[in-house]
N, C-alpha and C positions, 0 to 999 in steps of 0.2 A: 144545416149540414147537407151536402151532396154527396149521393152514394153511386157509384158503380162499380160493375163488375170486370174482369179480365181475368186472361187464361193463359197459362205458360206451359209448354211442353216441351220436351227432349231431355238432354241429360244435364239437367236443370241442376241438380245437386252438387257432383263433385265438378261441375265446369261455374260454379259460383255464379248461376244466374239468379237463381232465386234469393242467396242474400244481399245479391246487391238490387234487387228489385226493393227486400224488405228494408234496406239501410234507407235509399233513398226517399221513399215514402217516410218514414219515421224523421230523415234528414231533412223533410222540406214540408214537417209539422201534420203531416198526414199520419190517417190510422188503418188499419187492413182486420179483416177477420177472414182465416181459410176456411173456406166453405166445401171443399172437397181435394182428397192427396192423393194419388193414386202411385205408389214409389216403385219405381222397376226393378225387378228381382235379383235378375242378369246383369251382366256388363254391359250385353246389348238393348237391354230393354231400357225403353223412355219413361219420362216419369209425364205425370201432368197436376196440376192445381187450377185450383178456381177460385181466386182469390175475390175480395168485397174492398173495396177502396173508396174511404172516405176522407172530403175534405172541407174547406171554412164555408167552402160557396163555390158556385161552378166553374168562376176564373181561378179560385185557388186547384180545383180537382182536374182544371185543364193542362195547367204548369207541374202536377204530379201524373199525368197520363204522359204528356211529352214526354218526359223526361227517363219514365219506363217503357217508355214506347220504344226507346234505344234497349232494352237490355230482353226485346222481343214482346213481349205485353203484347194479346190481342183482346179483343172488345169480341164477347161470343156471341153479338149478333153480326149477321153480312150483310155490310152495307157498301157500296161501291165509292171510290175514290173520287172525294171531288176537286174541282180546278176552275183556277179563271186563269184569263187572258193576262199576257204581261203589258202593262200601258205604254212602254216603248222599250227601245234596245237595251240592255244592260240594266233592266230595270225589272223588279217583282212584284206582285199583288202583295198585300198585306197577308198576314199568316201563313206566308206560303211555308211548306214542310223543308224542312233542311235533313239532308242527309247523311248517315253513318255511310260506314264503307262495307256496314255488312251485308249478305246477299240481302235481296228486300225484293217484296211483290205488292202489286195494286190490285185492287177487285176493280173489274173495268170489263165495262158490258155484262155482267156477269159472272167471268170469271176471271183464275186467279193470274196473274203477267208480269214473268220476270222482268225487274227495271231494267235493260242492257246498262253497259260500260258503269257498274256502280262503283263511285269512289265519296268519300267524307265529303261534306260543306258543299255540299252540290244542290240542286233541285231537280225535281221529277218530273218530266214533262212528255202529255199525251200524244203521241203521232199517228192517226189512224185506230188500230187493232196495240199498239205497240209502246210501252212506257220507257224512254232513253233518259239516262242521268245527265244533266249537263252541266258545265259550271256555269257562274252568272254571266262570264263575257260571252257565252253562246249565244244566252238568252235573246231572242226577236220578237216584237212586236207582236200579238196577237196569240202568240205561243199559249197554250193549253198547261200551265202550269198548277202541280199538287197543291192545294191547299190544305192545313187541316191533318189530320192523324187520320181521320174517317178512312176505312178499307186497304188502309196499309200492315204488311207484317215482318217483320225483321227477324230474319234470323242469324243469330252471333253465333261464331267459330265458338263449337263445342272441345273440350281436349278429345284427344287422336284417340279411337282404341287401339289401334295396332300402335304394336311397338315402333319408339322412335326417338329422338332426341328430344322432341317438344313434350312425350311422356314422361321420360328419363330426368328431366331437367323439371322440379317440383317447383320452385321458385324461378319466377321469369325475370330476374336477373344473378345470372352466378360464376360466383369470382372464389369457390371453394369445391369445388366440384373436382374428382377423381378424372384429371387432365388425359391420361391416357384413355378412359373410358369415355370421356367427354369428345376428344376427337375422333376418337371411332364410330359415334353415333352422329356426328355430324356428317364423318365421312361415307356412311351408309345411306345417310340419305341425299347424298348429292347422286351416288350410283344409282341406287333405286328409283331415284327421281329420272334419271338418264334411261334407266332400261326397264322404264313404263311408257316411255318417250314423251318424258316431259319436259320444258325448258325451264333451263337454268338463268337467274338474273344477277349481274356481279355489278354492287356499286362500289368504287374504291376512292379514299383518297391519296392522296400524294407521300404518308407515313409508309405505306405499301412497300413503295420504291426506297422510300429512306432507307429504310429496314431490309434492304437487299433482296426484295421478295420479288424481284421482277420477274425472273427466270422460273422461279413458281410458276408464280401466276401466268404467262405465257406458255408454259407447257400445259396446262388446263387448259387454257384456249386451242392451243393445238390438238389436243387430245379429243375435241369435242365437247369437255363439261362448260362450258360458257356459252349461250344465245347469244345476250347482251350484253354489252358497259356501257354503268353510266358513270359519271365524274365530270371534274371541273376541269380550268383551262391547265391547274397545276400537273395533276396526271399528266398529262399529253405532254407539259414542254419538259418536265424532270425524266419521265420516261425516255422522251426523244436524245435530251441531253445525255442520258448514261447511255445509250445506245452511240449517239457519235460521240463524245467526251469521256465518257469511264464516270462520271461525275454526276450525284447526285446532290444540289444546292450548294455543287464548286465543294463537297466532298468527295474525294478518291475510295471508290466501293469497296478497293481491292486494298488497301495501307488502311482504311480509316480514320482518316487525316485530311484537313482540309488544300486542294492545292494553290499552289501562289496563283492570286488574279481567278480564284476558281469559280469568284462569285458574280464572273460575269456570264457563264458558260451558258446558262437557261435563256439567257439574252442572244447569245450565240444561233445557239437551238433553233429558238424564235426565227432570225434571221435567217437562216438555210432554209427552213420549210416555205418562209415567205418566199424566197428568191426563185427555190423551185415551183411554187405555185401551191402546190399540196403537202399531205404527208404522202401521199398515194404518189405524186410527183418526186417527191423523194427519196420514195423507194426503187422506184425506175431510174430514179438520177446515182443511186447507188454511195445516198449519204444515208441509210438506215438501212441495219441489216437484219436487228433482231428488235425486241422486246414487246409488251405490251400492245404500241397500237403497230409494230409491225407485224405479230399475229393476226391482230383482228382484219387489216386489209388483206393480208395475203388468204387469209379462211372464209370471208366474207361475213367475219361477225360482226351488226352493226354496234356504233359507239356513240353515242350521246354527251357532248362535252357541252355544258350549259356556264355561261359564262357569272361573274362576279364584280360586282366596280373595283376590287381591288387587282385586277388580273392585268399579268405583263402582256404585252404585244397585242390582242392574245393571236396565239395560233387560229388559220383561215376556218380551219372546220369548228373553229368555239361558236355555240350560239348567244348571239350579246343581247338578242331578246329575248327576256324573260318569259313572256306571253308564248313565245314563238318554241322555246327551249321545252317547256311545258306541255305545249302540243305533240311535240316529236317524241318526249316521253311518257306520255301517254299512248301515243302509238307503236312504241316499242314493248312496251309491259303487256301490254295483250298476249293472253295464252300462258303467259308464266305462271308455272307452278310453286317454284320456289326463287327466292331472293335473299343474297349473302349482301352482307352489310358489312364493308369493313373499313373500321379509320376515317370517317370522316364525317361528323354530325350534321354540316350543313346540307350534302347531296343525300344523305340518310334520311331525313325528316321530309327532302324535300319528296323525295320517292316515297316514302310513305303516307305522304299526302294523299298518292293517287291511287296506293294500290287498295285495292279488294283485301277484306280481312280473312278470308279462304285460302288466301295464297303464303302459305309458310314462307315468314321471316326470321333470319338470323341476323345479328348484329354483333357485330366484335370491335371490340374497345377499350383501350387501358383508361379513358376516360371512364367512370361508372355515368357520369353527367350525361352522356351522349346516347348510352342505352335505355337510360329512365326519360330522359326529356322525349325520345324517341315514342313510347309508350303513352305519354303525359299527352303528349299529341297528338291520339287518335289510333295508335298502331299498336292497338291492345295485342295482338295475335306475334307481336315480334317476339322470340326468345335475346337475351341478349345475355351475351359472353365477358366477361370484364377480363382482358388479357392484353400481353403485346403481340400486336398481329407477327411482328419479325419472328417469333419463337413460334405462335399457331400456324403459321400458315405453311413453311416447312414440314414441318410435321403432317399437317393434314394432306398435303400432296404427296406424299410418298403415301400414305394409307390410302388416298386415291387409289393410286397407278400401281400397288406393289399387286395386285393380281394379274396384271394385262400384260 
């Protein structure tokens, strides 16, 4: 039998760290005894334990430290974070540490050092004074990569004390929740988040538009509550398309009806931006006059359209590389505090890949498939909405805008 010890603190109880520390231990044939509880009195106050973790032999008690290592678990003695060298490009040492998305620090030289740009399935790697997340196609040659659990410590998104809709909202996915109070606590904290001046991140897909919601969502961009969009190539030509056509997928927005020959009009679309060069081109050329991505040029908000192998044309601003798409969205999500997830599981999951679990996420979705697979995938910190975005998103822009 192999014994050791580890230490968990903060608001370990009602943010379910500690039973899911004890499930998985018990879940992967290990045994625990608490050796000391210390439970916090207040709302403010942290808790701590000192738990004894035993297992079959010390490969089985390694595959049970990994494994709580994600749900914060630290080892009470300080020992500094070790690394080897990556043996060539795109390539890792053996055991190297794979990364949550939650904040996480190394003991390096010393003392303790925030990993920059943390995101899931990544690796840690030493630069100098300075520990940087990176994914594996960063990875080069000689690079100073984490090995090991040694001098790592993670810490998971605790729930919110201040009030909020991620307190308000007790199950993290809900499709029965009192609609008018549900929209007012989300609509409080897109304000609150604006006027602590923090950025707003809006992933959408192309249901958005179905659903009439464009002129929403554009006045939110105008108004200021939007930094970023991200979406796919369908956003951009169905957007463009109801802008010059009336027609969302050669449906009439205004009868509800599809029009004759209407299903070529996204093809249309396509065509006009091509011929002018841009969208930005054909806003000057005076073939877009409103909607979605004509807010964002005309406001300077940027927009990240990551492309798909099933995508028409696509539109000039799509990016058709993946690798490439991924980078530009990473560099956009920096600094975001919060991100609205609406209608589209594939650019949801994909942005959730990258972000930080600090940064409050909402998801809305008449799919329920789309807000749990969201979660299942790493983006434990999302709340997710089970609605049709055409009926929430009306409603929550006028609860925006009805004070300004």
């Amino acid at each position: 039998m192999s014994i050791r010890e580890i230490e968990l603190e903060g608001h370990i109880i009602d943010s379910m760290t500690l039973p899911k520390v004890f499930d998985s231990i018990i879940d992967m044939g290990g045994d625990f005894e608490v050796l000391e509880f210390d439970i916090g009195k207040h709302k403010t106050d942290k808790s701590y334990t000192r738990i004894q973790i035993e297992g079959r032999d010390e490969e089985h008690l390694d595959s049970i430290m990994s494994e709580i290592h994600r749900h914060g678990a630290t080892l009470p003695e300080i020992m500094d974070v070790e690394c080897e060298e990556a043996p060539s490009d795109v390539s890792l040492p053996d055991n190297f540490y794979s990364t949550t998305n939650h904040q996480t620090y190394v003991r390096h030289g010393g003392r303790w050092v925030e990993v920059q740009n943390i995101e899931m399935d990544c690796v840690i790697v030493l630069e100098g004074v300075e520990a940087v997340c990176k994914p594996i196609s960063h990875v080069k040659k000689g690079d100073n990569v984490v090995v090991g659990e040694k001098g790592i410590r993670v810490i998971p998104p605790e729930r919110p004390r201040e009030k909020s809709v991620f307190e308000f909202m007790g199950s993290h996915v809900s499709s029965e929740k009192p609609s008018d109070t549900l929209i007012e606590q989300v609509a409080n904290e897109i304000k609150e988040t604006k006027k602590s001046g923090g950025k707003i991140g809006f992933v959408l897909g192309p249901a958005v538009l179905h659903t009439g919601c464009s002129e929403e969502i554009s006045t939110l961009i105008r108004q200021g509550y939007v930094d970023v969009v991200f979406g796919g190539n369908a956003i951009g030509v169905h957007d463009i398309e109801r802008a010059i056509y009336g027609t969302s997928l050669g449906v009439d927005l205004c009868e509800g009806r599809p029009r004759p020959d209407g299903h070529k009009n996204h093809l249309y679309a396509i065509s006009e931006v091509v011929k002018s060069g841009s969208i930005q081109d054909a806003i000057e050329d005076g073939k877009i006059n409103s909607g979605i991505m004509y807010e964002c040029e005309v406001n300077d908000v940027p927009y990240i359209l990551a492309g798909s192998i099933r995508d028409d044309g696509p539109l000039p601003e799509v990016i058709t590389d993946t690798v490439e798409a991924q980078e530009a969205m990473r560099e956009n999500i920096k600094d975001l505090d919060l991100v609205i997830m609406m209608a589209t599981m594939l650019h949801s999951i994909a942005t959730g890949n990258i972000l930080p679990s600090h940064v409050k996420t909402i998801c809305i979705d008449i799919n329920p498939a789309t807000v749990t697979k969201l979660m299942d995938r790493g983006t434990a910190q999302a709340m997710g909405i089970v609605t049709d975005v055409g009926v929430f998103i009306p409603r929550l822009t006028n609860r925006i805008l009805e004070d300004c």
